[in-house]
N, CA, C and O of each residue as an XYZ file, in Angstrom:
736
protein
N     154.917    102.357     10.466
C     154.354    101.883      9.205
C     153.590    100.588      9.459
O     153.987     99.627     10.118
N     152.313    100.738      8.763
C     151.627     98.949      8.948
C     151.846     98.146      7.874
O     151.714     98.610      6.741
N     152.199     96.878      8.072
C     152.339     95.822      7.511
C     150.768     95.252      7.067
O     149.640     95.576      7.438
N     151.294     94.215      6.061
C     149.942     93.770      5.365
C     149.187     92.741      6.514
O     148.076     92.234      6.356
N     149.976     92.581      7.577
C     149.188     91.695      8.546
C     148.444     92.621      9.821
O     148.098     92.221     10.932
N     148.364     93.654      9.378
C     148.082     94.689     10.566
C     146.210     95.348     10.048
O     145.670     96.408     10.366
N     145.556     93.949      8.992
C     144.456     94.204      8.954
C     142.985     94.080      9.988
O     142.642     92.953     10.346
N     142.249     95.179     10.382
C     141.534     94.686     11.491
C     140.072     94.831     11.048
O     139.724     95.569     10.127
N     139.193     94.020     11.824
C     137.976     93.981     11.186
C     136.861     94.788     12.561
O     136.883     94.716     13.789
N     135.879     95.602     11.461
C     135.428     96.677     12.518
C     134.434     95.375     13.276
O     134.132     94.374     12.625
N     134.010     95.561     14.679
C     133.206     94.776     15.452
C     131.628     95.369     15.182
O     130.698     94.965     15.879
N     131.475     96.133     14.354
C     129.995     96.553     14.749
C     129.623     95.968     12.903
O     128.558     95.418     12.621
N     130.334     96.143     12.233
C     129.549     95.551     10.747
C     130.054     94.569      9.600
O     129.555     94.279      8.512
N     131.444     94.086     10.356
C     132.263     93.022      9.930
C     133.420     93.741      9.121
O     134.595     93.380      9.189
N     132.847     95.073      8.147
C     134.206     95.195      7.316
C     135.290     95.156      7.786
O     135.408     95.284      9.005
N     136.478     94.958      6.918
C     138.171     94.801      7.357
C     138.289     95.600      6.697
O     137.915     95.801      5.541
N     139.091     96.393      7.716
C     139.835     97.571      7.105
C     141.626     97.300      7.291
O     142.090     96.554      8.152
N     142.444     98.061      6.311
C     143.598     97.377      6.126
C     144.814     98.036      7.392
O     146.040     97.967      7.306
N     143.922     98.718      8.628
C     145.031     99.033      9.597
C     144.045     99.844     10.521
O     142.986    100.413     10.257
N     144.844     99.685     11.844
C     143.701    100.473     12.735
C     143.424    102.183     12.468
O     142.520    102.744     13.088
N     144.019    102.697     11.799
C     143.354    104.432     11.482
C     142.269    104.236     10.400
O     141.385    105.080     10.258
N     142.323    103.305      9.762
C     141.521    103.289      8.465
C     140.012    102.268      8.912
O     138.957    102.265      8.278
N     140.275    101.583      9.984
C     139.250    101.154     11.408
C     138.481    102.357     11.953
O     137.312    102.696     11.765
N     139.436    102.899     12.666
C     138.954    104.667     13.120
C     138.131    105.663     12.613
O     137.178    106.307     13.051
N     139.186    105.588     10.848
C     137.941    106.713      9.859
C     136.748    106.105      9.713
O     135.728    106.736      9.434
N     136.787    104.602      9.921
C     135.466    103.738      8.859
C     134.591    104.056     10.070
O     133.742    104.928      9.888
N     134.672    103.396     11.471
C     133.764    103.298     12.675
C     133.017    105.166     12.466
O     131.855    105.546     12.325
N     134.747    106.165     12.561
C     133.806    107.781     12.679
C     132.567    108.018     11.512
O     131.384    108.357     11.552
N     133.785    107.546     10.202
C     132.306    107.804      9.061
C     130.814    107.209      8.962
O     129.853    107.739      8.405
N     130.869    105.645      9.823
C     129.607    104.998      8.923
C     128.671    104.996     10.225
O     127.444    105.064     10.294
N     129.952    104.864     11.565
C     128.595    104.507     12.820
C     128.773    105.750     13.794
O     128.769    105.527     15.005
N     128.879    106.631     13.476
C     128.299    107.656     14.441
C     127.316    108.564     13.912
O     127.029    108.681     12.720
N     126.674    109.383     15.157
C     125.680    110.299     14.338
C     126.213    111.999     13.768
O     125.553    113.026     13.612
N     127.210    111.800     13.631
C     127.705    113.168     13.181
C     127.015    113.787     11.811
O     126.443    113.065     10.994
N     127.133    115.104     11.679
C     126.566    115.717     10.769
C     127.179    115.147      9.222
O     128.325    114.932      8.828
N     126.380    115.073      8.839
C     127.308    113.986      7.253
C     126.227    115.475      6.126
O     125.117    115.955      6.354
N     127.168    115.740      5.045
C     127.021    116.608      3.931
C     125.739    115.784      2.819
O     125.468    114.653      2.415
N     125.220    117.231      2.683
C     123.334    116.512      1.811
C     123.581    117.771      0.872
O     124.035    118.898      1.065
N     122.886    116.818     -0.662
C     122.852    117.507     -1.490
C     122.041    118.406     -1.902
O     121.067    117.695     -2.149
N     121.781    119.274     -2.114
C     120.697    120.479     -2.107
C     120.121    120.422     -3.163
O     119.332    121.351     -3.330
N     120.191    119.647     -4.028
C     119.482    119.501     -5.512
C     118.803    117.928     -4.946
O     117.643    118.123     -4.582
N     119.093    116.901     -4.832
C     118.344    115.921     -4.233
C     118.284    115.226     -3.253
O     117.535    114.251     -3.207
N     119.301    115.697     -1.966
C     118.885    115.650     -0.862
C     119.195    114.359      0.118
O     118.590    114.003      1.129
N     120.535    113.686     -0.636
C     121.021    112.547     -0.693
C     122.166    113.159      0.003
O     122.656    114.255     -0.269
N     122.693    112.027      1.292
C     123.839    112.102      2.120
C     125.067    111.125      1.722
O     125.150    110.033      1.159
N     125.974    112.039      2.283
C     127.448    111.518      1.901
C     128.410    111.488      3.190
O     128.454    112.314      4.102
N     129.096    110.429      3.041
C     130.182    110.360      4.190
C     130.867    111.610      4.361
O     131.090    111.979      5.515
N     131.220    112.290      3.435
C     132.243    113.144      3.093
C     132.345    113.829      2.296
O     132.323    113.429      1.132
N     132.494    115.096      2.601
C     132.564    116.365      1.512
C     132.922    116.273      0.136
O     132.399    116.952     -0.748
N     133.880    115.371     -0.047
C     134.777    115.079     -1.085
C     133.618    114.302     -1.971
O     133.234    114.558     -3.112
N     133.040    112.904     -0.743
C     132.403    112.096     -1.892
C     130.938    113.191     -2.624
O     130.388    112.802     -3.654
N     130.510    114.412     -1.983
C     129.484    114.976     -1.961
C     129.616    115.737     -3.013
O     128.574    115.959     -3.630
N     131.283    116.547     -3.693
C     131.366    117.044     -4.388
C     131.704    116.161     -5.703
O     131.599    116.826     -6.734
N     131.981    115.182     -5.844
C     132.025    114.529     -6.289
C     130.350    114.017     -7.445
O     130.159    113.889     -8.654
N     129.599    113.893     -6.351
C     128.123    113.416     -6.803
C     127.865    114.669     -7.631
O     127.714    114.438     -8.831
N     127.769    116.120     -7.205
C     127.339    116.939     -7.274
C     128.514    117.437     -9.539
O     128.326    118.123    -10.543
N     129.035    116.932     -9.251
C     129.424    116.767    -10.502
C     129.105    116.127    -11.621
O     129.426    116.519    -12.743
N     128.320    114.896    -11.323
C     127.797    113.679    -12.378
C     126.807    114.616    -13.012
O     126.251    115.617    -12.560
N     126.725    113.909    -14.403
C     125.500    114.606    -14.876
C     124.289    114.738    -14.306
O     123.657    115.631    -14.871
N     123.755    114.280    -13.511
C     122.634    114.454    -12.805
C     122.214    115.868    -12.257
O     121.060    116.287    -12.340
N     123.440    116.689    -11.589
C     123.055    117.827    -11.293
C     123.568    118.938    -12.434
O     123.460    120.149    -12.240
N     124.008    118.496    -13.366
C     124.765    119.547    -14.328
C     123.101    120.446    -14.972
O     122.016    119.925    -15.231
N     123.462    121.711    -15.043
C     122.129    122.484    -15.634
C     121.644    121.714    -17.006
O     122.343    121.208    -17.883
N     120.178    121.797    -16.894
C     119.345    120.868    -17.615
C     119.838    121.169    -19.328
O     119.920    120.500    -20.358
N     120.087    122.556    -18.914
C     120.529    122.861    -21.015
C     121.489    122.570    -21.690
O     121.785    122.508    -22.884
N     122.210    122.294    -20.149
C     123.695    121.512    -20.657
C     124.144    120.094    -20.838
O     125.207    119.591    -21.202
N     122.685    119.495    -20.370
C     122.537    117.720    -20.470
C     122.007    117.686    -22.133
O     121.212    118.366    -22.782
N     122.872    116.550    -22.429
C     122.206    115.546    -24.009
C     121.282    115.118    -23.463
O     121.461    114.646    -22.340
N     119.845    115.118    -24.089
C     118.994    113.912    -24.158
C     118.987    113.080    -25.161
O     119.240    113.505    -26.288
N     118.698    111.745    -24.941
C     118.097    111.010    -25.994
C     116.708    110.385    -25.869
O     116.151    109.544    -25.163
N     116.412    111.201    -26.896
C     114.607    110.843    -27.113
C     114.222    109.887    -27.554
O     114.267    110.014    -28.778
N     113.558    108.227    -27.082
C     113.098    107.627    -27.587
C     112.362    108.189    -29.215
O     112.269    109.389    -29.474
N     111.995    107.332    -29.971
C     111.342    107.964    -31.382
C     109.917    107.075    -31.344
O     109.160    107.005    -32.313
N     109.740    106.569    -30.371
C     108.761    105.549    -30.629
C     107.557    105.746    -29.639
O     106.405    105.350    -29.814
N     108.183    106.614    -28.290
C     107.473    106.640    -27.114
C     108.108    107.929    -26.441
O     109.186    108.242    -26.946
N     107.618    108.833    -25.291
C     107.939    109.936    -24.670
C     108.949    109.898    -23.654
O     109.368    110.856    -23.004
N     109.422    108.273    -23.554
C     110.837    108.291    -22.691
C     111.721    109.312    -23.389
O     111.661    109.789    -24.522
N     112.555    109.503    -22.383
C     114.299    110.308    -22.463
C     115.352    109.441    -21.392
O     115.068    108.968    -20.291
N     116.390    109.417    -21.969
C     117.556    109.188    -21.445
C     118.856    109.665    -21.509
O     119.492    109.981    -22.514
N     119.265    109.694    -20.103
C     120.851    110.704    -19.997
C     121.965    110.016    -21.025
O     123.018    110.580    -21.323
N     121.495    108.474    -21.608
C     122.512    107.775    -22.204
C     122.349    107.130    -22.984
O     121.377    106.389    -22.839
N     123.081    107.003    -24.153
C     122.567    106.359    -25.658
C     122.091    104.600    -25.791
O     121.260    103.939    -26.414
N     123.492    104.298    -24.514
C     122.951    103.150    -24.179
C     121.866    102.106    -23.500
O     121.445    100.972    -23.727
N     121.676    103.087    -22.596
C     120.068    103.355    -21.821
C     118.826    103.023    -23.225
O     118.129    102.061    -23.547
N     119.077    104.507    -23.793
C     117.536    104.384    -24.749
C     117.742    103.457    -26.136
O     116.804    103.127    -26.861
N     119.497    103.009    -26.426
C     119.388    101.878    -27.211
C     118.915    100.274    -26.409
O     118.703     99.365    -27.211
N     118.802    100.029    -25.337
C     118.679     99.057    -24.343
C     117.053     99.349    -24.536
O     116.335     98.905    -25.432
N     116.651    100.293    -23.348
C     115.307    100.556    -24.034
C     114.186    100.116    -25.763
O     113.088     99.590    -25.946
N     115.000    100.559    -26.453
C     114.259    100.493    -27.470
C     114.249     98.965    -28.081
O     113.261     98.331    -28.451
N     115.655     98.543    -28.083
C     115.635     96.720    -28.178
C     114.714     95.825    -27.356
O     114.087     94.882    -27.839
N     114.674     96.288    -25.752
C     113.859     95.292    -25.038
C     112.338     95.924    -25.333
O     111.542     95.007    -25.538
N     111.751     97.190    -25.405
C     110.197     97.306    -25.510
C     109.434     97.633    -26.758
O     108.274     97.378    -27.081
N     110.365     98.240    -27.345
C     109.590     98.642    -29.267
C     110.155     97.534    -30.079
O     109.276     97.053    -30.794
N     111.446     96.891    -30.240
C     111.832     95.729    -31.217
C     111.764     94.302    -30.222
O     112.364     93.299    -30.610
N     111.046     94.284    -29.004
C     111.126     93.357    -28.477
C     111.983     91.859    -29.036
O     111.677     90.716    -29.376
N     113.218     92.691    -28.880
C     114.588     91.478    -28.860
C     114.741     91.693    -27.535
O     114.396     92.590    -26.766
N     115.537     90.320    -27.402
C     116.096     90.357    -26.297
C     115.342     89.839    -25.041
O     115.823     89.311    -24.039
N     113.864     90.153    -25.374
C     112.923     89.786    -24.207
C     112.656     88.283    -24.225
O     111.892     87.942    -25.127
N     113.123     87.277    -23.414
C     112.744     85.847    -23.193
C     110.509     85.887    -22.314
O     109.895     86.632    -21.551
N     110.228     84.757    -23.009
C     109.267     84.870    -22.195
C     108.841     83.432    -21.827
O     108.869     82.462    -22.583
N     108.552     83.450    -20.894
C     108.130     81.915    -19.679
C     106.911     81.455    -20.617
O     105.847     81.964    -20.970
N     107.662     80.104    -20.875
C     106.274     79.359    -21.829
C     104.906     78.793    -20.665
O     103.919     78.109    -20.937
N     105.375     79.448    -19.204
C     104.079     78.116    -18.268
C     103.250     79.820    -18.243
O     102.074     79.770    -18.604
N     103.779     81.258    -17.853
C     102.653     81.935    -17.273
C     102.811     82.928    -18.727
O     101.681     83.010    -19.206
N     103.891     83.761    -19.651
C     103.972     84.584    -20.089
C     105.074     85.691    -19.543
O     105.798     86.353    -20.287
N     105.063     85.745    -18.447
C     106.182     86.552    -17.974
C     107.014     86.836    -18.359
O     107.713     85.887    -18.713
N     107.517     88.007    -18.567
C     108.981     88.410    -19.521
C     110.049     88.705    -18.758
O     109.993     89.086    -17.589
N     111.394     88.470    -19.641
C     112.392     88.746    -18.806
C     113.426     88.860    -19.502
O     113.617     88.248    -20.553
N     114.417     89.886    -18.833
C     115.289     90.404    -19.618
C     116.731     89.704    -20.282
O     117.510     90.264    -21.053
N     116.814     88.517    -19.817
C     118.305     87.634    -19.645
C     117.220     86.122    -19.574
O     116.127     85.857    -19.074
N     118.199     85.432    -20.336
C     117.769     83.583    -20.087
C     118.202     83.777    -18.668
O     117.209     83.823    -17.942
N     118.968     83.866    -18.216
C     119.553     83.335    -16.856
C     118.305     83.788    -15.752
O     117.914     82.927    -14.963
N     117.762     85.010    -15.725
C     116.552     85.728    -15.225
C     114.898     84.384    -15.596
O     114.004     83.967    -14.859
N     115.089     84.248    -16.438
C     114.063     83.695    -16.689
C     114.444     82.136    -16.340
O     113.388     81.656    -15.928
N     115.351     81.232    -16.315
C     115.998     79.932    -16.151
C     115.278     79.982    -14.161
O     114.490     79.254    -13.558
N     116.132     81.307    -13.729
C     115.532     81.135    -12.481
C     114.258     81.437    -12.003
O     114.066     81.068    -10.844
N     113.309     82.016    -12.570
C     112.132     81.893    -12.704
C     111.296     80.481    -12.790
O     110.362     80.259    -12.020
N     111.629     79.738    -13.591
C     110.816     78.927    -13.957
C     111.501     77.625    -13.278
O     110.984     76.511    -13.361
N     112.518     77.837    -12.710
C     113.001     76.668    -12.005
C     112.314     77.150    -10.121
O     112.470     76.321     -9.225
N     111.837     78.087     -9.915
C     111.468     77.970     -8.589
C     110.376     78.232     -9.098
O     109.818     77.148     -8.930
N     109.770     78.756     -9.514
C     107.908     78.847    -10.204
C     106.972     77.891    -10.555
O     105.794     77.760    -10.223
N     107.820     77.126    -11.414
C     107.447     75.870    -12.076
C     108.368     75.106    -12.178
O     109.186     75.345    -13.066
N     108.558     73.974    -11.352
C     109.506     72.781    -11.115
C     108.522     72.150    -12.222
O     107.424     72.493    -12.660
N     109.598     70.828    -12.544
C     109.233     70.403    -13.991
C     109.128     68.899    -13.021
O     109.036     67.827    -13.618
N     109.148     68.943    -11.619
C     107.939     67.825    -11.133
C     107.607     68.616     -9.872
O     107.934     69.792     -9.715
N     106.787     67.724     -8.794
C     106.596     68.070     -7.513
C     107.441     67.932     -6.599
O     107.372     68.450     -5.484
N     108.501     67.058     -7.102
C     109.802     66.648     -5.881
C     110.848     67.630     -5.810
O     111.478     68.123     -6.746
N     110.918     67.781     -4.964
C     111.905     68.844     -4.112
C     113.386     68.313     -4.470
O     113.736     67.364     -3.768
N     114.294     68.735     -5.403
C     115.575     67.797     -5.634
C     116.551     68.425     -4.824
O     117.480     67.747     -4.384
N     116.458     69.701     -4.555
C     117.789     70.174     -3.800
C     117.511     70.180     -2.257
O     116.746     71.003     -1.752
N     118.367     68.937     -1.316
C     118.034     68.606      0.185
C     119.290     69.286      0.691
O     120.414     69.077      0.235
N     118.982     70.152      1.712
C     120.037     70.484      3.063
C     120.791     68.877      2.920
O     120.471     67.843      2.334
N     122.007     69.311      3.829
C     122.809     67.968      4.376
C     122.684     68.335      5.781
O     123.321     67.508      6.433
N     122.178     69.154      6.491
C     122.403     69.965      7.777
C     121.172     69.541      8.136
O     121.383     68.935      9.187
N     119.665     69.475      7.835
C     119.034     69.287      8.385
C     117.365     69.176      7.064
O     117.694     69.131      5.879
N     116.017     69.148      7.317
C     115.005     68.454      6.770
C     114.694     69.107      5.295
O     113.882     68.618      4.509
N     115.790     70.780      4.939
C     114.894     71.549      4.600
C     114.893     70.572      2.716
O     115.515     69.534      2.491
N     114.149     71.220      1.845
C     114.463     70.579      0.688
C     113.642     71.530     -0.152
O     112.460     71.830      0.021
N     114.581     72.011     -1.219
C     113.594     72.669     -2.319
C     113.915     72.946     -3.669
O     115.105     73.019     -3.978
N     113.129     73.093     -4.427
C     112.821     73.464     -6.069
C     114.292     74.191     -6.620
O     114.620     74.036     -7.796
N     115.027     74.882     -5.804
C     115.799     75.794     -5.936
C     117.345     75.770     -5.815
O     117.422     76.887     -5.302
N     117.599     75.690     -5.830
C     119.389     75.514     -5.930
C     119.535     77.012     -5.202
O     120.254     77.049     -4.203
N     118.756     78.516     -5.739
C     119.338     79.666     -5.066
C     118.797     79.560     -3.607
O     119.370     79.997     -2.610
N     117.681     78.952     -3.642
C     116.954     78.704     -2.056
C     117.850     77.932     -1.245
O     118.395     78.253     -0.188
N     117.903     77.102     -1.756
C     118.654     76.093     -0.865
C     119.788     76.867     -0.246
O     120.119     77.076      0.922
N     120.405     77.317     -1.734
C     122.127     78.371     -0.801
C     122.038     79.334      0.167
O     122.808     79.509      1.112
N     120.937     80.020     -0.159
C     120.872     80.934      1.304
C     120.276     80.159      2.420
O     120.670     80.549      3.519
N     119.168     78.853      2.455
C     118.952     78.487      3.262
C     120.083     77.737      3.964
O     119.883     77.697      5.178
N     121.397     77.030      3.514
C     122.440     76.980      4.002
C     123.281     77.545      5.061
O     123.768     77.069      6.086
N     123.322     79.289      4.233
C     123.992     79.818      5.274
C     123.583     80.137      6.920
O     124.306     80.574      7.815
N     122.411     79.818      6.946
C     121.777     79.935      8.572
C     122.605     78.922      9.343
O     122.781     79.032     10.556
N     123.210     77.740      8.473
C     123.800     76.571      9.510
C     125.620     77.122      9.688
O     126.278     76.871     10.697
N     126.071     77.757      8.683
C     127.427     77.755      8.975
C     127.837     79.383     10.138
O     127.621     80.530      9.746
N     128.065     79.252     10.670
C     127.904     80.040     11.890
C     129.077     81.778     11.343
O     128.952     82.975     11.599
N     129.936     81.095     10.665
C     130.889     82.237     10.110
C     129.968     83.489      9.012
O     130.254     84.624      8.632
N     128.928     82.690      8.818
C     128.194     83.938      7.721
C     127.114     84.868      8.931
O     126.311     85.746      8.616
N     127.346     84.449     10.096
C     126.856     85.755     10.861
C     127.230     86.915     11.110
O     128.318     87.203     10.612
N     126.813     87.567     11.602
C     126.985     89.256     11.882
C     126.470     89.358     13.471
O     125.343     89.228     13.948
N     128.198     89.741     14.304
C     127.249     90.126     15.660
C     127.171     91.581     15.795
O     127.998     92.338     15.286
N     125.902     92.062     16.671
C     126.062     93.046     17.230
C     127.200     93.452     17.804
O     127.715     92.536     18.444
N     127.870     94.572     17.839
C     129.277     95.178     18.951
C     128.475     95.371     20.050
O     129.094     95.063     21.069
N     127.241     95.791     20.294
C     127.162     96.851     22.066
C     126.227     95.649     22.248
O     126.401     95.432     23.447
N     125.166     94.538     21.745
C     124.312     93.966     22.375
C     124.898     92.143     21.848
O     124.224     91.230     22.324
N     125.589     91.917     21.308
C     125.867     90.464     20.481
C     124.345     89.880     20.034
O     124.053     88.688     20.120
N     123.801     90.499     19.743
C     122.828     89.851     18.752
C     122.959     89.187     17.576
O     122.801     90.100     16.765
N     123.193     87.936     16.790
C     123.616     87.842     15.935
C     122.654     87.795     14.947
O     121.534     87.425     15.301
N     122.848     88.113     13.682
C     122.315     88.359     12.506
C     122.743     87.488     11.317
O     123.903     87.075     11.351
N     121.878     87.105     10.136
C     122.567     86.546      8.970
C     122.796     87.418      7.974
O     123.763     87.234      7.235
N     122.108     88.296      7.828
C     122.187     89.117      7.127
C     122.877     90.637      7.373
O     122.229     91.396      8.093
N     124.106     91.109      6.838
C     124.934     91.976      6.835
C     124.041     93.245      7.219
O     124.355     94.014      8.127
N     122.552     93.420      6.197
C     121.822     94.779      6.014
C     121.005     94.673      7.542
O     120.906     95.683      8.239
N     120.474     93.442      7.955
C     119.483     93.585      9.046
C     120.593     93.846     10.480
O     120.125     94.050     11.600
N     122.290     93.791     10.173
C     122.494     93.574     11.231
C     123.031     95.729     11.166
O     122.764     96.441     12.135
N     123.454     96.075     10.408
C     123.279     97.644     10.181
C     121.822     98.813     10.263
O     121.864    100.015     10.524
N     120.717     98.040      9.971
C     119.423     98.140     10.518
C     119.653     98.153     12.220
O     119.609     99.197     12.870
N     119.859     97.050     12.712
C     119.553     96.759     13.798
C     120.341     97.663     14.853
O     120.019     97.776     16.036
N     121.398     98.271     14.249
C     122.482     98.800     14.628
C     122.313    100.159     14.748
O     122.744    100.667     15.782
N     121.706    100.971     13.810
C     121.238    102.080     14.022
C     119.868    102.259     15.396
O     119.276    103.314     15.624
N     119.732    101.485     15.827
C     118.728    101.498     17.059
C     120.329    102.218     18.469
O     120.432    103.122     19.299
N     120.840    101.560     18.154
C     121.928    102.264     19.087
C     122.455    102.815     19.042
O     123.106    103.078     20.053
N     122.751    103.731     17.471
C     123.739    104.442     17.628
C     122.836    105.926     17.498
O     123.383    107.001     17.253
N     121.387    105.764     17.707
C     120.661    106.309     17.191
C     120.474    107.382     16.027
O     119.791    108.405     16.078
N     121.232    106.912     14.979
C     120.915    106.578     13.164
C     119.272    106.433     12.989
O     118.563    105.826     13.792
N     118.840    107.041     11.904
C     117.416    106.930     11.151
C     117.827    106.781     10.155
O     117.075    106.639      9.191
């Protein structure tokens, strides 16, 4: 039996898995080139039969006469979901909801969407307020700055397993990774 300290982390893409068989399934499922199950209606791959039958259940593939639509009333959209074409119809026919940038016009769906817009778009001077402590960089951005951060702390890397290349980014280092395991 494994204990809760018997968690190991795979070497080729960082995840921790909670024991070495569940290491084993993750490495067979995600990094080898074995035949993995595709859906015949759109043609999309799955780890596993299970997760494949699974997809193949959502409304997406259910026969078309047996899907609800909801018909916009205003425009020729449709949607699988009430909430969809009520979302729809608030942000583009009753335009609620839509914030818009007083410097260009730009719309956007959330203050928070638009807050960060106009704080890296249009700084409300020319001075750069958010400075690295690590080194010269300095910018408009509070979200810039945070990722420009993580290049200095060495734990937010990703190494290669077969070449130690290291990476900052989780996706470029699974990119990079399929060159060897020869994955497309």
């Amino acid at each position: 039996m494994f204990t809760h300290d018997a968690k190991v982390k795979c070497e080729i893409c960082g995840k921790i898995s909670k024991n070495p068989p569940a290491l084993s399934d993750h490495i067979r499922m995600v990094h080898t080139n074995r035949h993995r199950p595709r859906c015949d209606s759109c043609d999309s791959e799955f780890y596993t039969s299970a997760t494949l039958r699974k997809h193949i259940s959502t409304v997406t593939h259910l026969e078309k006469s047996t899907r609800r639509i909801f018909k916009c009333e205003f425009c020729l959209q449709t949607f699988l979901l009430k909430v969809y074409l009520q979302r729809h119809v608030r942000m583009v026919h009753e335009n609620r909801g839509n914030r818009t940038c007083t410097f260009c016009d730009k719309r956007f769906s959330t203050s928070g969407n638009m807050r960060r817009h106009v704080e890296v778009t249009h700084p409300t001077s020319s001075e750069k307020l958010h400075s690295c402590d690590k080194c010269e960089y300095r910018s408009h951005s509070k979200v810039n700055l945070a990722r420009h951060e993580k290049r200095h702390n060495s734990t937010n890397r990703r190494e290669c397993y077969f070449c130690n290349k290291q990476f900052l980014y989780f996706s470029s280092l699974v990119t990079h990774g399929r060159r060897h395991t020869l994955e497309q």
